[in-house]
C-alpha positions as CSV (number, residue, x, y, z in Angstrom):
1,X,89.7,107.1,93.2
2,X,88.4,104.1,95.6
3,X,91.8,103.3,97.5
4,X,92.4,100.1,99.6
5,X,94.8,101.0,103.1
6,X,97.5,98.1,104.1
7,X,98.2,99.5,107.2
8,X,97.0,102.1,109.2
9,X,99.3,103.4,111.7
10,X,100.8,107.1,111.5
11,X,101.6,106.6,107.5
12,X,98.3,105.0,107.0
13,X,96.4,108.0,108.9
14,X,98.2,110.5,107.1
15,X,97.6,109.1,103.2
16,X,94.3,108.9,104.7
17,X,93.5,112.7,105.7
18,X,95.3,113.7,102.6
19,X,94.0,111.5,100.3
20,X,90.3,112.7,101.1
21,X,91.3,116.3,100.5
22,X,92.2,115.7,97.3
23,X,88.7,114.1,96.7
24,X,89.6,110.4,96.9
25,X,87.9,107.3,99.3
26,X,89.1,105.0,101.6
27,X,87.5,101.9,101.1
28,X,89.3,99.3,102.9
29,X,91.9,99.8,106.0
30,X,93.4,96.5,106.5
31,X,96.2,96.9,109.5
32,X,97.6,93.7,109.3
33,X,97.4,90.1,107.9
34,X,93.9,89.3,106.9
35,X,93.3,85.9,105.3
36,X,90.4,86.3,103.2
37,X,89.4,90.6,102.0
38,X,87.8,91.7,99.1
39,X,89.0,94.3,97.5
40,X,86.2,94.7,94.2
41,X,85.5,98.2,95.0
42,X,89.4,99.3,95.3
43,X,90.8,101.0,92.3
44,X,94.2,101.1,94.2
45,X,95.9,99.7,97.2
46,X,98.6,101.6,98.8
47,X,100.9,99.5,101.2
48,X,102.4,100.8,104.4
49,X,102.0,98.2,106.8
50,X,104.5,95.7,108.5
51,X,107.4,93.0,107.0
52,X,105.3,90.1,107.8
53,X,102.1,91.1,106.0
54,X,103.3,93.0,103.1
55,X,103.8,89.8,101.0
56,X,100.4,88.3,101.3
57,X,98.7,91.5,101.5
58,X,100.1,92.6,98.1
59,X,99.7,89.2,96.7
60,X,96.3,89.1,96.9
61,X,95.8,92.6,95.9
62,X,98.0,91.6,92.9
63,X,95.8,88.8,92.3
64,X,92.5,90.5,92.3
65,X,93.6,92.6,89.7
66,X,94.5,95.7,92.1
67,X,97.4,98.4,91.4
68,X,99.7,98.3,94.4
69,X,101.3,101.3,95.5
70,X,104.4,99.7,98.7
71,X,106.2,101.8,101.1
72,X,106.9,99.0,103.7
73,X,110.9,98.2,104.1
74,X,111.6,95.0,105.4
75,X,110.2,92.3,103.6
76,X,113.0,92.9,100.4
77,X,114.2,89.7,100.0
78,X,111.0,88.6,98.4
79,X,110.6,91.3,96.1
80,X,111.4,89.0,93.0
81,X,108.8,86.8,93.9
82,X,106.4,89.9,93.4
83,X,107.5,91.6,90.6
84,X,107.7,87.7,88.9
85,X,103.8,87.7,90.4
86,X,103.2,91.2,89.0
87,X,104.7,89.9,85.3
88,X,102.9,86.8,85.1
89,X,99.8,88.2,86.0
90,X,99.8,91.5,83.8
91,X,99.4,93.3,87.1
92,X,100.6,97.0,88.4
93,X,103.1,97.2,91.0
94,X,105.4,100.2,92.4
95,X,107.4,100.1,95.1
96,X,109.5,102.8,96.9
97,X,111.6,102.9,99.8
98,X,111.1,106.7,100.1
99,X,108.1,108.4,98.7
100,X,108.3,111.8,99.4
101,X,109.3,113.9,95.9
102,X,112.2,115.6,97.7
103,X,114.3,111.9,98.4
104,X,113.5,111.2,95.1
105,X,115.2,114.2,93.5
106,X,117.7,113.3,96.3
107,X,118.8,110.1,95.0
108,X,119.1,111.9,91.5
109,X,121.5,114.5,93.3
110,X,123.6,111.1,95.1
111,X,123.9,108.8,91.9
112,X,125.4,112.1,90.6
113,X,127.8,112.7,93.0
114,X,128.4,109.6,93.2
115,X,129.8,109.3,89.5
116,X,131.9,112.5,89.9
117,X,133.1,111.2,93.0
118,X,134.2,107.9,91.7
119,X,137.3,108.9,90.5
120,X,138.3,110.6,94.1
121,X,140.0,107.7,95.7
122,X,141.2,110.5,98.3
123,X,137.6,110.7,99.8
124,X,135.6,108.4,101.9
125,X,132.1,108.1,101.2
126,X,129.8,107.3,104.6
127,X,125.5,107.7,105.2
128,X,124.4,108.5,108.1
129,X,120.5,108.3,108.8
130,X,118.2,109.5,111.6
131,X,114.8,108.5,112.7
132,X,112.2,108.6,115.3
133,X,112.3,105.4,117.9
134,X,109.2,103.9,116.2
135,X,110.5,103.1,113.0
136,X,111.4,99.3,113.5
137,X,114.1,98.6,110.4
138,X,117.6,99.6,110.8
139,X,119.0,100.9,108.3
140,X,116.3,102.8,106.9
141,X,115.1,101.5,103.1
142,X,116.1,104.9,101.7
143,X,119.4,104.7,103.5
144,X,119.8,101.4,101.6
145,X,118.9,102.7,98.6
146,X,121.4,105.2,98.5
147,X,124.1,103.1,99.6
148,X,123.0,101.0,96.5
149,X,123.2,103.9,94.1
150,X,126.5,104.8,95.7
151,X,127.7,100.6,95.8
152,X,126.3,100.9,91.8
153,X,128.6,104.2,90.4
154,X,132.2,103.6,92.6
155,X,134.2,101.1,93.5
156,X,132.9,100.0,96.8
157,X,131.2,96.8,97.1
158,X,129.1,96.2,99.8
159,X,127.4,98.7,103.0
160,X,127.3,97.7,106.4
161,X,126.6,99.2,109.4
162,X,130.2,98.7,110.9
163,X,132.8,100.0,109.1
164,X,135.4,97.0,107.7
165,X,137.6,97.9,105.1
166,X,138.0,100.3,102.1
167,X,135.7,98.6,100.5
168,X,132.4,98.6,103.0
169,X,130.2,101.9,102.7
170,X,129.6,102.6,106.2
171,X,125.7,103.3,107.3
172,X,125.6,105.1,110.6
173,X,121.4,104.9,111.9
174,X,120.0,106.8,114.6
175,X,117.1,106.6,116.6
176,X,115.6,109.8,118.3
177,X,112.3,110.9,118.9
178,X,109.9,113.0,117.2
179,X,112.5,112.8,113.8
180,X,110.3,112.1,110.9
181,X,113.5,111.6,108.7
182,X,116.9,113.2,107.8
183,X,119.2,111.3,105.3
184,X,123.3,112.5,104.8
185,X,125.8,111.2,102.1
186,X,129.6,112.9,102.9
187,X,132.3,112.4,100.8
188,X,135.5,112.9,103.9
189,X,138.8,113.4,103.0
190,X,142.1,114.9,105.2
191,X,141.7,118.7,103.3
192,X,137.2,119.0,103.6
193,X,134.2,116.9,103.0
194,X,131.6,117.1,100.8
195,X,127.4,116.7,102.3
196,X,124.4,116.4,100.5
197,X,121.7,116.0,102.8
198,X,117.2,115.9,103.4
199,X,115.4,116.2,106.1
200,X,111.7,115.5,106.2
201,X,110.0,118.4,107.8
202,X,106.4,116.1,108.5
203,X,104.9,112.3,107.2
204,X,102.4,114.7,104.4
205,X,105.7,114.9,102.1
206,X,105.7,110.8,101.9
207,X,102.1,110.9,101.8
208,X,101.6,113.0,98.9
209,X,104.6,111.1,97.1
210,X,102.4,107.7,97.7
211,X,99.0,109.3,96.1
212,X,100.7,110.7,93.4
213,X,102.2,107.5,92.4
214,X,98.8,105.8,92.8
215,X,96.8,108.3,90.8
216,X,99.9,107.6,88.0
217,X,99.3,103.9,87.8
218,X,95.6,103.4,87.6
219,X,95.5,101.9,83.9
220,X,98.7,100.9,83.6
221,X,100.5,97.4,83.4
222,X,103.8,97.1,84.4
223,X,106.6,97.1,87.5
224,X,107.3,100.7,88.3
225,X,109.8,103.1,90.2
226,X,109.2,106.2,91.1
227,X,111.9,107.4,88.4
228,X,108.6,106.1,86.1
229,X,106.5,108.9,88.0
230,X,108.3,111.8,88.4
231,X,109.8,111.3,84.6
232,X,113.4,111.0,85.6
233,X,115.5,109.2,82.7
């Protein structure tokens, strides 16, 4: 598989290693905006680069008829434009706030609790996430996408990072070094609490989860999640 990089900082490096030891080439490393790239020998593209290039980078992957596998947060509020893109075009696209396997079960495990919990007016629901200085977004797109799931399956209806009301999940973000990731749901009431939690151990986990998902969508058509991948329902 001839892959295309957007993006090659420590994600970028990381899919790259990996990806060549399971037998695949880098054929293109694009680290940010580039106006005018061909991408003809790319049977893939998989996106980790920065807010500001994402869109046009995907775009004109999209529109050369390239699969694209996104990881970059940040540029979410024109993801319809995209996936509308993606549709109109018959084009592949997947995009994931979290690729490693583990989060993914992980947000299985949250929507979960999340229904059981609903009913538990007695317990306070909160997220805390931690990562190293580098990462630029706050919250993290995984944090986000568990408040979502949580926003989705209780009666809460909005997450913010500063606690308002009963009615605002908070997100607590932290910024240390050398953390490649640890995500915590708690349910807190006056008796206990309830924690479900992940902790990335290294970047090879997100990696992996990102070639997977690109070896899973050469030949198909469509706008995918990584529910599509790993077969949940």
């Amino acid at each position: 598989m001839n892959i295309a990089l957007f993006g090659y900082g420590r994600m970028g490096k990381a899919i790259e290693k990996l990806a060549q030891s399971r037998g695949h080439v880098i054929i293109r490393k694009i680290d940010n905006n580039s106006e005018n790239f061909s991408l003809s020998e790319a049977d893939v593209a998989i996106d980790f680069s920065i807010p500001n290039a994402a869109v046009t980078n995907i775009t004109r992957a999209l529109e050369q008829g390239i699969p694209v596998i996104s990881g970059t947060t940040g540029w979410l509020n024109e993801y319809d434009q995209i996936v509308n893109l993606c549709n109109k075009i018959n084009g592949a696209f997947l995009y994931a706030s979290n690729f490693s396997l583990g989060v993914n079960l992980f947000f299985e495990l949250n929507k979960n609790l999340a229904k059981i919990m609903s009913q538990r007016s007695t317990y306070d629901a909160s997220i805390t996430e931690t990562h190293h200085r580098q990462k630029l977004d706050a919250p993290s797109g995984t944090a986000i996408s568990l408040a979502e799931s949580i926003i989705k399956n209780t009666g809460y209806k909005e997450w913010c990072l500063d606690k308002k009301n009963s009615e605002t999940l908070h997100i607590s973000s932290e910024r240390l070094d050398d953390i490649t990731g640890i995500h915590s749901v708690t349910y807190n009431s006056k008796e206990d609490s309830i924690e479900i939690k992940h902790t990335s151990k290294n970047r090879e986990g997100f990696a992996l989860g990102a070639i997977v998902a690109a070896e899973w969508i050469i030949r198909r058509k469509g706008v995918f999640t990584m529910k599509d991948v790993l077969t949940i329902t």
